[in-house]
N, C-alpha and C positions, 0 to 999 in steps of 0.2 A: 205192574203193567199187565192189561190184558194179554190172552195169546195173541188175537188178532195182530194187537199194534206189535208185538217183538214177530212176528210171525213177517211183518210187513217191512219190519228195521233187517231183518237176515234178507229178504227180498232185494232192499234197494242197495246193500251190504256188495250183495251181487252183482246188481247192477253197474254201481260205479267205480268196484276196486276190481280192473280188470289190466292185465299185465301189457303194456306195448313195448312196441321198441324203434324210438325216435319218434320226432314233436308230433301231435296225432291230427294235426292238421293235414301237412304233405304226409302222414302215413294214410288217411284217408282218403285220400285221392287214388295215392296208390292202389289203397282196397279196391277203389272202385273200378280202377282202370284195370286191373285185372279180372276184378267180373265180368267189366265189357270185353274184357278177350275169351274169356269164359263160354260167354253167350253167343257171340258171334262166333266162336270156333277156331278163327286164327286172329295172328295178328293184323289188327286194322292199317287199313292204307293209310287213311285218314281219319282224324279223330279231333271233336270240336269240344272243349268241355267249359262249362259255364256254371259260376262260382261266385256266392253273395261275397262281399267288401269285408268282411270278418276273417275267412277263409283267406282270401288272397293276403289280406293283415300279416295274417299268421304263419305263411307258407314262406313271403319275399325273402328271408333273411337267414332262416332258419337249413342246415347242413342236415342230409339226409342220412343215416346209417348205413352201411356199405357199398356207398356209393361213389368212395375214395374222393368223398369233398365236393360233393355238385350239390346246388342251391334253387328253390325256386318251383316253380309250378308246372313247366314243360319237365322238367327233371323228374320229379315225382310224378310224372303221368307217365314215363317211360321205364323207369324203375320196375311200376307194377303192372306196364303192357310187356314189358319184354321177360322179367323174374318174378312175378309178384306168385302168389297161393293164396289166392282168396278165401280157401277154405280156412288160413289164419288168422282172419280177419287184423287186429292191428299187429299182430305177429306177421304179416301180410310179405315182409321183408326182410324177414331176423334169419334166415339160411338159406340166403341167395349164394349160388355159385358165382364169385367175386371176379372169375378166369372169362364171363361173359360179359366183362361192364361194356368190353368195346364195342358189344351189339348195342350196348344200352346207348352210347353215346353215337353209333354212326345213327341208329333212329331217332333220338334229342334231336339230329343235327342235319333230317332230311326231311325239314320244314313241314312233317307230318302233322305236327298237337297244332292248333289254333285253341286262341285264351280268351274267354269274353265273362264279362263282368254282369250277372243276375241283377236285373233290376225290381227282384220280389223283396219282399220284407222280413224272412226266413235269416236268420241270421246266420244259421248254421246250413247253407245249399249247395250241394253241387249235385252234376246234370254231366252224363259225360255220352254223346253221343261218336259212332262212328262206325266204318263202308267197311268191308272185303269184297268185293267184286258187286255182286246184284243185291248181298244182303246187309242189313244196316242193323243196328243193336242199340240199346241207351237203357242206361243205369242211374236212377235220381238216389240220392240221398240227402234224410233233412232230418232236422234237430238236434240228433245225436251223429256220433262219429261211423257206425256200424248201422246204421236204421235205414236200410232200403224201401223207399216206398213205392220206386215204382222199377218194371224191366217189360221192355217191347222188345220184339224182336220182329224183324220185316212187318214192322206195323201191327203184328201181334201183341196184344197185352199177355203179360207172362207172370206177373206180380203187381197186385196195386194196393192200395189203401183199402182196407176192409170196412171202413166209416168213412164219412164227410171230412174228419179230424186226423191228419195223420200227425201230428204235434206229440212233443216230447210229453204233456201230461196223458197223452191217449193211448203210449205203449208204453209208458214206464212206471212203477208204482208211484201213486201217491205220494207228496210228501208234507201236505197242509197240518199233516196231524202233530209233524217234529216240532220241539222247543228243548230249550237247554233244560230246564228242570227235567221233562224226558229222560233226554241222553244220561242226566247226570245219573237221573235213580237207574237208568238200568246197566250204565258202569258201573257198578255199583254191586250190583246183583246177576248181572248177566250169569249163564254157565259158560264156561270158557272155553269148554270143547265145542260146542255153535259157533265159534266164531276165530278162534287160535287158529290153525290149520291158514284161512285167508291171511293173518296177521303175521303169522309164520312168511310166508312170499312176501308179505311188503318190507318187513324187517330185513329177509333176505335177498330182493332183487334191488332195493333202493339202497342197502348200506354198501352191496358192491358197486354201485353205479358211484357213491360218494366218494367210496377210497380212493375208486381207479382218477376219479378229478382231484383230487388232495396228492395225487402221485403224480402224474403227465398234465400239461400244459394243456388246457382250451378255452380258445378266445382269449379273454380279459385273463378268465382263472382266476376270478376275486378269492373261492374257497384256498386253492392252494397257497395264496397270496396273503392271506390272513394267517393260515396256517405257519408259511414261513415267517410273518411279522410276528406272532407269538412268538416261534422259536427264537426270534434274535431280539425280542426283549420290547418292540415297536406296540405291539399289541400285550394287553393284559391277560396272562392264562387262566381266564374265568369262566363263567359259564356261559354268559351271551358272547364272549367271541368264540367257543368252541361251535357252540351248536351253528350260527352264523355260519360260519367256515365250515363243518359240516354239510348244511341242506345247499350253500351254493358252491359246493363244489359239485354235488349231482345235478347242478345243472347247468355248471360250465357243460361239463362231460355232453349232458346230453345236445344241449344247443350246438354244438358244436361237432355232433357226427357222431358220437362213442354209439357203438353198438350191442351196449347191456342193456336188457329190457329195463322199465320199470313198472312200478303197480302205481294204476292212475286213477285219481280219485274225481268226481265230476265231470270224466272226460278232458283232463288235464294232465300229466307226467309231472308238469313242476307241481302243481297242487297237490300232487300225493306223493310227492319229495316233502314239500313245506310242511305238510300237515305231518310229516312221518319222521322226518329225519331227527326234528329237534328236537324231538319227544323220546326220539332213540338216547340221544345223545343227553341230555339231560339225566336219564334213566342210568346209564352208564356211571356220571358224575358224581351220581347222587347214590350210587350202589343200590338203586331197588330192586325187588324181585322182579324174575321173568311175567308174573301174574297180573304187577303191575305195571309191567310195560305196556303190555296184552289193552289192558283195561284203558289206560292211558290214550292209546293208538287209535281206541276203540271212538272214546271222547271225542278227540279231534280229529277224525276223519267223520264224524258224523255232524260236528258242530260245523265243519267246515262245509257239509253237503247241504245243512240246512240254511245255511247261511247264503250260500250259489243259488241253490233254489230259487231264492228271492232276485237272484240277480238276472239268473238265462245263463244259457250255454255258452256266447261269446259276448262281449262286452268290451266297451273301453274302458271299465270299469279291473283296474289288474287283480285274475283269482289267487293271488299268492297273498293279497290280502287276507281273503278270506281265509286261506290256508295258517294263515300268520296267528288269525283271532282266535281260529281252532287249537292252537298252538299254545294261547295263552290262557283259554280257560283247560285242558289237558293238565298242564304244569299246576298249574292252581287246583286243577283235583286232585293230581300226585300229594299234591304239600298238605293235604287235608284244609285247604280253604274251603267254608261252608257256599251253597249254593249264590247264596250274594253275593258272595265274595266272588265268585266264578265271573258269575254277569256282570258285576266293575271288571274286573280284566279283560274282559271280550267286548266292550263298551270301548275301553279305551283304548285298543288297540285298534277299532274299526275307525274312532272318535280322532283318531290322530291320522291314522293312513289311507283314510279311505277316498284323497287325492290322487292317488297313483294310478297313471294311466297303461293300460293295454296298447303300444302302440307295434303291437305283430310279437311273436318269436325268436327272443335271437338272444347273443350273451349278456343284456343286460337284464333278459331275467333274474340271473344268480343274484344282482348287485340287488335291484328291487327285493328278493326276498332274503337276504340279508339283513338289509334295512327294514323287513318286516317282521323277522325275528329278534331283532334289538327291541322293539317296537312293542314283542309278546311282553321279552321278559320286565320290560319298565310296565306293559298294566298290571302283568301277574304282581311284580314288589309292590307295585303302588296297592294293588287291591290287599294285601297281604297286610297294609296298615290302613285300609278303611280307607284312600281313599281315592277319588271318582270325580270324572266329569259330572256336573247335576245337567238336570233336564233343560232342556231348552237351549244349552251352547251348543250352539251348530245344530247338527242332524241326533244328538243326545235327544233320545226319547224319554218316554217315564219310566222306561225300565228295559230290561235285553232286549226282548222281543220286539219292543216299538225302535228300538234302535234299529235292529235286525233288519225288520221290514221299512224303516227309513232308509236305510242302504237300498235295498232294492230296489225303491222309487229314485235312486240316486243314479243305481248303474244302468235300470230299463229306461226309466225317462229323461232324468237330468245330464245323460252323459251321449246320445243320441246322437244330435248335434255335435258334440269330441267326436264321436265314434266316426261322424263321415268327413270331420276336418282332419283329423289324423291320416283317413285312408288315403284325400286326396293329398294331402301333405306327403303320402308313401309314394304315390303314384308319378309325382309331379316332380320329387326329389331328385335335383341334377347334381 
């Protein structure tokens, strides 16, 4: 590999394994509404903030971190108008003083936040405007979860778009260049010290996030739940129900309020559980070296990024799919499958689950990526004996990459129309 392109893989490396704490949807809101207090200097009297159908998907269901249990989009806007530290950005609300929720909940509950639904095509929007006295403030953010593009203050411009283009390819690096044969050679060759250190916090803020859901109760708790069906003999003590029960018990945990960070990959928390956890766990199993976990981690977090890439930021398209496909060519490089071999695994893992819908945040994530780590390990065996979806059933390209990129036209265009029956199916839900 040239420099440039490893020079540009530790770039977006950067980019998208970056640490939060709670689902990053309502933790982004929170960012924001604390910038709006930020800006504005105190806290607003009133505050209108305005949110494409993705965002609100993602926030209805999903239990906020120290927020002793509150749900929702007014919740997360008071979270991070009354505690928030913007300068955390998704850390935004990981050491809030807990002895002040009761501030947080008399302003929830003094009909301050008004909620209204973006009617742009930004899938990833929010816009949070709002008063102290004479002066007025607004903070946008769009495409990623930290990307402010604009801030006014008393009608003042105070930050804007520096181009015509403020979209996710215009301030984040490139990713047209990624392809699995890539990734593979430079797992492969990488130096370890470029990129250990990052893998070191994902190994370590995601495996504590796992335990603590395999120990206490949240939501459903499918991880813990599998866990105890193992012990008493229900489940088989193998390697797909270990890892299984491993990645979703991180995110019972987290859907469900827990307050350990994790390292999120795409702008996801469960996608950098999924892509991370099972590959932890298998690596365990399988007694490999630490070097190879490294390199493993490496794999499916990048396979998984190029694989999103193709889809966008939010989607009804579920990214623990893609976390799952990452998952199954990883494993399949661990086991010394050849590069073919890699691409039948990641084929059929996309080739089988790439049904499953995004419908918001909440604890059926865990079960979805369960189901889509049973899902790694049946392409990984199957590719491990040759064999493979052929071309042409279903969305099976002529090979990875046209698979790859047929997902994408699957989850930007073909899933468009889910995406907005879902929302109003959320909305409408009595």
């Amino acid at each position: 590999m040239d420099n440039n392109n490893l020079e540009k893989v530790l770039k977006i490396l950067e980019e998208e394994l970056i640490p939060a704490e709670g689902c990053t949807e309502p933790i982004a809101i929170a960012y924001a509404a604390s910038k709006l207090r930020s800006v504005l200097g105190n806290i607003p009297e009133k505050i209108d903030i305005y949110l494409s159908g993705n965002i609100v998907k993602n926030v209805k269901s999903v239990k906020i971190p120290n927020s002793n249990g509150m749900v929702g989009i007014e919740a997360s806007v008071a979270m991070g108008t009354i505690l928030g530290e913007c300068e955390r950005e998704l850390m935004v609300i990981a050491h809030v003083d807990t002895t002040r929720l009761p501030e947080v909940k008399e302003y929830l509950n003094s009909d301050k936040i008004h909620v209204h639904l973006n009617d742009g095509d930004v899938k990833l929007y929010i816009r949070i405007e709002g008063t102290y006295g004479n002066d007025s403030a607004m903070v946008e953010i769009q495409y990623y979860h930290t990307n402010i593009t604009r801030i006014f203050k008393n009608g003042v411009e105070l930050k804007g778009c520096l181009c015509d283009d403020c979209s996710c390819d215009s301030v984040m690096t490139d990713r047209e260049f990624l392809s699995v044969e890539l990734i593979y050679n430079l797992a492969k060759t990488i130096d370890l010290s470029l990129i250990e250190p990052t893998f070191k916090k994902v190994i370590d803020y995601n495996t504590a996030i796992a335990n603590e859901g395999l120990t206490n109760y949240y939501g459903l708790s499918i991880g813990k739940l599998m866990k105890e069906g193992i012990e008493e003999g229900f489940y088989g003590n193998d390697l797909r129900n270990n890892m299984a029960s491993f990645a979703s018990a991180g995110s019972d945990a987290r859907m469900n309020g827990c307050s350990l960070p994790v390292m999120t990959t795409s702008g996801s928390g469960n996608q950098g559980m999924t892509c991370s956890l099972p590959v932890i766990k298998f690596c365990e199993l399988k007694n490999l070296p630490y070097e190879q976990l490294i390199r493993g981690l490496f794999f499916s977090h990048m396979t998984t990024i190029h694989i999103k890439s193709n889809i966008g930021r939010l989607s009804a398209y579920c990214g623990a799919i893609c976390a799952s496909a990452g998952v199954a060519g990883a494993i399949s490089f661990l086991s010394g499958l050849s590069i073919e071999q890699i691409g039948y695994a990641i084929e059929t893992t996309l080739g089988t689950m790439s049904g499953v819908i995004c419908d918001g945040a909440k604890s059926s994530c865990a079960t979805k990526i369960a189901s889509g780590v049973s899902a790694a390990l049946d392409g990984y065996y199957a590719a491990s004996k040759n064999r493979k979806f052929e071309f042409g059933e279903g969305i099976i390209g002529r090979n990875v990459e046209s698979t790859i990129k047929n997902v994408g036209t699957l989850g930007q265009v073909g899933m468009k129309i889910t995406d907005e029956v879902i929302l109003d199916i959320m909305i409408k839900n009595k």
